[in-house]
C-alpha positions as CSV (number, residue, x, y, z in Angstrom):
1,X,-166.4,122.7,-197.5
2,X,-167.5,119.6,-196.2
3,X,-166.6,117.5,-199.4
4,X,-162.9,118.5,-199.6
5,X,-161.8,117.1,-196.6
6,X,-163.0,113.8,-197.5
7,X,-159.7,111.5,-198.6
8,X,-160.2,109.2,-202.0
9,X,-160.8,106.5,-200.4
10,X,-163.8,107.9,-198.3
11,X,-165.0,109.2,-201.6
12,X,-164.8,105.6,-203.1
13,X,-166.1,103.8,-200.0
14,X,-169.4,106.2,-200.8
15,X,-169.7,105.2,-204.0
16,X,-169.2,101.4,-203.8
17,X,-171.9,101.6,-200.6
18,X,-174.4,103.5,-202.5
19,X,-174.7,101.7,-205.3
20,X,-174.5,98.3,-203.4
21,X,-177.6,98.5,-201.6
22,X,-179.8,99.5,-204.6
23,X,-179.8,103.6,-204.7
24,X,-178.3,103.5,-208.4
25,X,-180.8,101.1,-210.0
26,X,-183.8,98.9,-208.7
27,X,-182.6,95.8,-207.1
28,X,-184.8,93.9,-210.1
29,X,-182.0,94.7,-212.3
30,X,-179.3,93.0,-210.4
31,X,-178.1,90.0,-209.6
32,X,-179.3,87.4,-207.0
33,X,-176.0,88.4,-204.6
34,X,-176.1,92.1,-205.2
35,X,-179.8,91.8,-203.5
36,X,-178.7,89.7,-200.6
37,X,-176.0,92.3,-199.6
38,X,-178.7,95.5,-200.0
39,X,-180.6,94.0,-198.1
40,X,-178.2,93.6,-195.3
41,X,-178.2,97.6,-194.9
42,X,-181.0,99.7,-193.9
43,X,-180.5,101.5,-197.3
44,X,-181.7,98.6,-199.3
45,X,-185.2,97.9,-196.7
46,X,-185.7,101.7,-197.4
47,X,-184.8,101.5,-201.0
48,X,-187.2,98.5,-201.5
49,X,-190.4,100.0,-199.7
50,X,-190.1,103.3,-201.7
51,X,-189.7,100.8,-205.1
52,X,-193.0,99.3,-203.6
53,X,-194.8,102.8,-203.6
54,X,-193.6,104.2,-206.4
55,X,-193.0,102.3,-209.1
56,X,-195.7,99.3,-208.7
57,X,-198.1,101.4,-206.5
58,X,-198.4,99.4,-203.6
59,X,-200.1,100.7,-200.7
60,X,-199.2,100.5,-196.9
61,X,-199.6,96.7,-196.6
62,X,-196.7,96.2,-199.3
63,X,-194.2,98.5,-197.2
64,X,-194.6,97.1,-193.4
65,X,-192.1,94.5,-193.8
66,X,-189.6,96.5,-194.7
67,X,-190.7,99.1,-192.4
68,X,-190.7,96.9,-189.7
69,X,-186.8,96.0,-190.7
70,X,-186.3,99.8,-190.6
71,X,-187.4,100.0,-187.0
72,X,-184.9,96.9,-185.5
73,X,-182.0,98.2,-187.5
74,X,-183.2,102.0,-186.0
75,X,-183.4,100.3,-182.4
76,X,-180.8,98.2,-182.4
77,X,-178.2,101.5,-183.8
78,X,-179.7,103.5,-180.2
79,X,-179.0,100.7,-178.5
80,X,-175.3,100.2,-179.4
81,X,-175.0,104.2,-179.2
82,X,-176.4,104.2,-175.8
83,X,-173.8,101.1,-175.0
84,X,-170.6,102.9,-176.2
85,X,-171.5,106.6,-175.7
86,X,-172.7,106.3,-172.0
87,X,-170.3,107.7,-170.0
C-alpha cells in the first residue's frame, strides 16, 4: 500500500502542510500570519476561490483572481519541470 511506506515524518509534513494553507478550516478563522503563508501555496488560492463559491456564493467574477494565481503557479511548476527534466 501506498501509505505504509510513508516514514513519520512524511506523515507529519502532510498534516502540518494541509492544514497550513486553509484545507482544515476557512482562512476567516485564523490568524492574520496563518493567511499570509496559505496564501503562498497554490492550496490556499484554490482553497479561497472554492470558499468564494460555496460558502458566500460568489459567481465567476469573485474567483478570477485567484484563478489567475492558480495559472502562474501552474506555469511557472512546467516551466521549472521542463528546466530540470530536459535531458
Amino acid at each position: 500500500m501506498f501509505w505504509s511506506v510513508q516514514s513519520p515524518p512524511q506523515k507529519l509534513a502532510s498534516l502540518v502542510f494541509a492544514c497550513c494553507p486553509a484545507c482544515w478550516w476557512p482562512l476567516e478563522i485564523g490568524p492574520p500570519v496563518l493567511k499570509t503563508i496559505a496564501l503562498c501555496t497554490p492550496n490556499g488560492w484554490a482553497m479561497a476561490a472554492l470558499h468564494q463559491l460555496i460558502s458566500f456564493g460568489s459567481g465567476l467574477d469573485a474567483v478570477l483572481l485567484p484563478l489567475g494565481v492558480l495559472g502562474v503557479f501552474g506555469a511557472a511548476a512546467n516551466l521549472l519541470a521542463a528546466r530540470f527534466f530536459r535531458s
